[in-house]
C-alpha positions in Angstrom: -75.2 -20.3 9.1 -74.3 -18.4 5.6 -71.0 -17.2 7.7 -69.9 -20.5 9.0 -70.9 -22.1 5.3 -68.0 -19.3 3.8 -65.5 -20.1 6.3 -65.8 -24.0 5.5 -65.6 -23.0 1.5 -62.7 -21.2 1.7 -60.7 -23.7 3.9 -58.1 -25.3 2.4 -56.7 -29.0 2.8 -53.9 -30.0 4.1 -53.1 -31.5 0.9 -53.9 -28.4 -0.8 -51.3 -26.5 1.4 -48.8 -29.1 0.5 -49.1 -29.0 -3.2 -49.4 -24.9 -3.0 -45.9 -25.1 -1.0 -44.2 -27.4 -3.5 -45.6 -25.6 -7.0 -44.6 -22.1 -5.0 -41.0 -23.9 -4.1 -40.1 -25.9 -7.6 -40.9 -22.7 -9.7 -39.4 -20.5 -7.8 -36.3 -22.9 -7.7 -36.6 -22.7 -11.7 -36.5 -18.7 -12.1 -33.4 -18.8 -9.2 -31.6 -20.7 -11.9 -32.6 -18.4 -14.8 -31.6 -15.7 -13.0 -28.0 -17.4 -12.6 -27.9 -18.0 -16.0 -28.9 -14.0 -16.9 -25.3 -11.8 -17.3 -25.2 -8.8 -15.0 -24.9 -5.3 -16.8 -22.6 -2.6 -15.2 -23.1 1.4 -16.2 -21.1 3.3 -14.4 -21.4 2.8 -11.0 -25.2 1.8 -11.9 -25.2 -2.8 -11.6 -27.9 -4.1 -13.4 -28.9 -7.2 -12.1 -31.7 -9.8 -12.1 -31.3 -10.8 -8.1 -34.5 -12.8 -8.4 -38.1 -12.8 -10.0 -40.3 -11.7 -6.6 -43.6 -12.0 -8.8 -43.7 -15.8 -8.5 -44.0 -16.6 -5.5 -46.1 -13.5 -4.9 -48.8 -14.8 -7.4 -49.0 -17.5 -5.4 -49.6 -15.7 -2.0 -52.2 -13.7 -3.9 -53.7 -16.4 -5.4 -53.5 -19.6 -2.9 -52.1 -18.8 0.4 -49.8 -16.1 1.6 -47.5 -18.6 4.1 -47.9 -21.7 2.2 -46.8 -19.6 -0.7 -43.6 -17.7 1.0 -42.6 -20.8 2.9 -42.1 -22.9 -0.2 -40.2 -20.0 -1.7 -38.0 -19.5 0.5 -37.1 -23.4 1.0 -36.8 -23.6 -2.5 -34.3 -20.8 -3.0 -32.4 -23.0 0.1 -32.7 -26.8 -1.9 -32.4 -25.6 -5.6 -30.5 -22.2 -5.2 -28.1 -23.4 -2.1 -28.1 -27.6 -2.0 -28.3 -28.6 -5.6 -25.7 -26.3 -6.2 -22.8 -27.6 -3.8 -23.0 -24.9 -1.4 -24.7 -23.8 2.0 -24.0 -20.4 4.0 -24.9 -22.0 6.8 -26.6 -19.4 9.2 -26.0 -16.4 6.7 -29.3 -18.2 4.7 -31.3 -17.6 7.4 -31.3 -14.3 7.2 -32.5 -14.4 3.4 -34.9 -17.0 4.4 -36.3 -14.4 7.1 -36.7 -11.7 5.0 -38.1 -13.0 2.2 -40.5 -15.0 4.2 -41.8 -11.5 6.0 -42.0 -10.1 2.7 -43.9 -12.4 0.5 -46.5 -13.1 3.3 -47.2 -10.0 4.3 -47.6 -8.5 0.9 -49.6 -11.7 0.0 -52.1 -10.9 2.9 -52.6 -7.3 1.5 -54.6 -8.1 -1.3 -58.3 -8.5 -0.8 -59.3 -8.0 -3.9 -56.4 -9.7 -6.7 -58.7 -7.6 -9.6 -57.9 -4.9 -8.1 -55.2 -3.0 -9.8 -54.2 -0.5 -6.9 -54.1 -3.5 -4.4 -51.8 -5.4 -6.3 -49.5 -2.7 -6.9 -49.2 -1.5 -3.2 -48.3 -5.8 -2.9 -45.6 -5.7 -5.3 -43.7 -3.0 -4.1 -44.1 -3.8 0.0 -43.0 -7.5 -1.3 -39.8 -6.2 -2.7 -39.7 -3.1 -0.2 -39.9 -5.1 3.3 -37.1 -7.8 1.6 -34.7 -5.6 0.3 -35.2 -3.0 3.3 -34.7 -5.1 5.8 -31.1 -6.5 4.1 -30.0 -2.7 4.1 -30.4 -2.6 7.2 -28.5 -5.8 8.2 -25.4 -4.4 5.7 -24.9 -1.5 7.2 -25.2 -2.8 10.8 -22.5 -5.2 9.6 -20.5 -1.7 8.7 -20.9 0.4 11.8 -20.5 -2.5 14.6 -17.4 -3.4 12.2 -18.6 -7.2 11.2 -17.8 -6.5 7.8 -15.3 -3.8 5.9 -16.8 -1.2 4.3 -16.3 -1.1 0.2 -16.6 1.8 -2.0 -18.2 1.9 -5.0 -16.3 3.6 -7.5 -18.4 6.7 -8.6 -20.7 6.9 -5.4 -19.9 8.7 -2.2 -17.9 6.7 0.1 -20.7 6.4 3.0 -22.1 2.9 3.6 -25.9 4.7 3.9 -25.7 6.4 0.7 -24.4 3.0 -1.0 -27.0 0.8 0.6 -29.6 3.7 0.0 -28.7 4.0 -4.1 -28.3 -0.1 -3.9 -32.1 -0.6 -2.0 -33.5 2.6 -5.0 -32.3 0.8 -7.8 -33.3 -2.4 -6.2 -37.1 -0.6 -5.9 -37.0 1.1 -9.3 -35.6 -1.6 -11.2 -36.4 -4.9 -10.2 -39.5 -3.7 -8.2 -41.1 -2.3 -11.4 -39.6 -5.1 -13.8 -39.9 -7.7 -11.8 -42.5 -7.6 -9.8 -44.7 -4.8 -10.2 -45.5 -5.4 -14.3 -45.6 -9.3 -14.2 -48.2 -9.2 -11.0 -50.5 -6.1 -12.9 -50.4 -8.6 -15.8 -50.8 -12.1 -14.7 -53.0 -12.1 -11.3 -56.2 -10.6 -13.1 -55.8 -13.2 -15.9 -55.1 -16.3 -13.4 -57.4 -15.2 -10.4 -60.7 -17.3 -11.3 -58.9 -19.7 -13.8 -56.0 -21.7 -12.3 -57.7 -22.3 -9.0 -60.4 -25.1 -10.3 -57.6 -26.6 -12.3 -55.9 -27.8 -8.9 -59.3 -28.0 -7.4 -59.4 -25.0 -5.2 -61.7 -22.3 -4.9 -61.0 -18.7 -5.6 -58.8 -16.6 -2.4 -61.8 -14.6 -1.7 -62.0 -12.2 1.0 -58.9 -13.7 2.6 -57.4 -10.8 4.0 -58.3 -7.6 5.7 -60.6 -5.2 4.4 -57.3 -2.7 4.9 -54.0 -2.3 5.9 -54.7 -0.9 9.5 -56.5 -3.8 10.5 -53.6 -6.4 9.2 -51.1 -4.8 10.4 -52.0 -5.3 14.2 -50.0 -5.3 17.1 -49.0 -9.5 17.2 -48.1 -9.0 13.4 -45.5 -6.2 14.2 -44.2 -8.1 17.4 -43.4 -11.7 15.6 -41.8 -9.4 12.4 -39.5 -7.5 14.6 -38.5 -10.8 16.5 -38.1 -12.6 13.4 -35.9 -9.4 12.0 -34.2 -9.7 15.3 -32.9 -13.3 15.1 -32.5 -12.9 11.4 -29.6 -10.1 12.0 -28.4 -12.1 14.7 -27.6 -15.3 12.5 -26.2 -12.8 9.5 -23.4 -11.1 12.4 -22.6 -14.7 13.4 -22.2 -15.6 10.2 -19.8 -13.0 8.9 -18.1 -13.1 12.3 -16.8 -16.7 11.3 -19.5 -18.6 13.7 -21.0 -20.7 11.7 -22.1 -24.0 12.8 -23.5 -25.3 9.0 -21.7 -23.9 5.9 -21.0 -26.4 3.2 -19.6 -26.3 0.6 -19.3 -29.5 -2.1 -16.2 -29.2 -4.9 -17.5 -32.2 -7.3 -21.1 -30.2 -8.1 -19.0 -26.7 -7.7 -16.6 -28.3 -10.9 -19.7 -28.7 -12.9 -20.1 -25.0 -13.4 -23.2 -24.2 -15.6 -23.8 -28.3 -15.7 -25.1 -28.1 -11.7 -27.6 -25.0 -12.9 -29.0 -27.1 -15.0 -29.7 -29.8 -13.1 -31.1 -28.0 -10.0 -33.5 -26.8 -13.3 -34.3 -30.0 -14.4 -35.1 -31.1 -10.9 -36.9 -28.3 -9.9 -39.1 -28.7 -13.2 -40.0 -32.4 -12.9 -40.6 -31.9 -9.1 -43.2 -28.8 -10.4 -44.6 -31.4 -13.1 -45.0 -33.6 -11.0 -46.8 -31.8 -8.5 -49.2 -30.3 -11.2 -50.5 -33.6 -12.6 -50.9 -34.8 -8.8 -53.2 -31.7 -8.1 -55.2 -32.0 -11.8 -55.6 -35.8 -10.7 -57.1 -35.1 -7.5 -59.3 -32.6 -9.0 -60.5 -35.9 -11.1 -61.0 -38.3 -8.6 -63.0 -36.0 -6.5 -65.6 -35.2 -9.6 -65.4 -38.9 -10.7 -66.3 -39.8 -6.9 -69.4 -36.9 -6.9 -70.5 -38.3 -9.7 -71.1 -42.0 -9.1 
């Protein structure tokens, strides 16, 4: 009776798994903007860039729910990173989508524990390790089965591996220490226990497995290499010119930094919005207990 009394208390809504996808997709739409707004820095052959800040929608995997968290992510890289601004790779975004996906949920479900220090560390890193891993291994397919051309990097070895390799380690040490290992050490601990009851939610206890070998189980590996499958599939159509949905829009591509802005601005009132909506409910349900 205690077991079946958990299970119910940790259950979430349908309502809550909406408003968990949108807050996960509008605030992830805003730090896709920032991070078109943030100049790239180039030493040497070494590029310094801000692809994307991973520790977003990874606090909310930790925190809420890992899919509800890496679907809205991902569809919110698509609408405010892609749509808003005038353009659509067609089936070369469903390879990102994919990946990113894999990577947010699985590293989501690896946290029992979002105190724990050494949890959330091996979360951040398998986040930005599975996503940037498995888009090495698409590029240099692309290479060897001669979708795409092979460019050299000025000051690097002219061999696709040992590009992609140095690309997917700087990737790892810079972005996966920067951006997502630091920010989740910091902020998880300080939100876990706090922001849930704000939306009216209880704490992610005990979600996930007590460790990685019984996660990773033999359906979770199938469905990820299937998924991996089709996503390298629609990335070789793409770059081989079939490509049934690329768009591309020429008004919102002349407003240059104006469009970035807007997808902000939309992104931010759609995130506002679903905030107030999730304080509200909290509201009406203690008004309601109360009377």
């Amino acid at each position: 009776m205690n077991a079946g009394s958990m299970t119910k208390r940790w259950e979430l809504t349908p309502q809550q798994k909406l408003m968990i996808f949108i807050l996960s997709m509008s605030l992830y739409g805003i730090s896709n903007m920032i991070t078109e707004l943030i100049p790239e820095v180039k030493v040497g052959p070494i590029e310094l860039k801000v692809e994307y800040f991973i520790f977003i929608p990874l606090l909310f995997a930790i925190l809420f729910n890992p899919l509800y968290a890496a679907l809205g992510a991902c569809f919110g890289e698509v609408i405010f990173g892609e749509l808003l601004l005038g353009q659509f790779g067609g089936l070369g975004e469903l390879e990102k989508f994919i990946e990113f996906g894999l990577a947010i949920f699985i590293a989501g479900m690896l946290v029992k524990n979002p105190t724990n220090r050494r949890q959330l560390a091996i979360a951040a890193y398998v986040a930005i390790g599975i996503d940037q891993l498995l888009g090495t291994i698409v590029d240099i397919g692309k290479v060897y089965f001669g979708v795409e051309d092979f460019e050299a990097v000025p000051g690097l070895p002219e061999s696709v591996l040992a590009i992609e390799g140095f690309a997917f380690l700087n990737a790892m040490i810079v972005s996966g220490t920067l951006f997502a290992l630091l920010p989740t050490l910091y902020l998880v601990p300080r939100l876990y226990g706090k922001v849930e009851p704000l939306l009216g939610m209880k704490p992610r206890d005990g979600r996930a497995s007590a460790s990685i070998g019984d996660f990773v189980t033999p359906r979770l590996i199938i469905l990820s290499i299937l998924f991996f499958a089709i996503a390298g599939a629609a990335e070789f159509l793409a770059e081989s010119d079939i490509n049934f949905i690329d768009w591309e829009s020429e008004f919102i591509a002349g407003l240059g930094d104006g469009a970035i802005w807007i997808s902000m601005g939309v992104a931010a009132v759609i995130f506002i919005a679903a905030l107030i909506w999730g304080i509200s409910r909290k509201s009406g349900k203690r008004k309601g207990e109360t009377v």
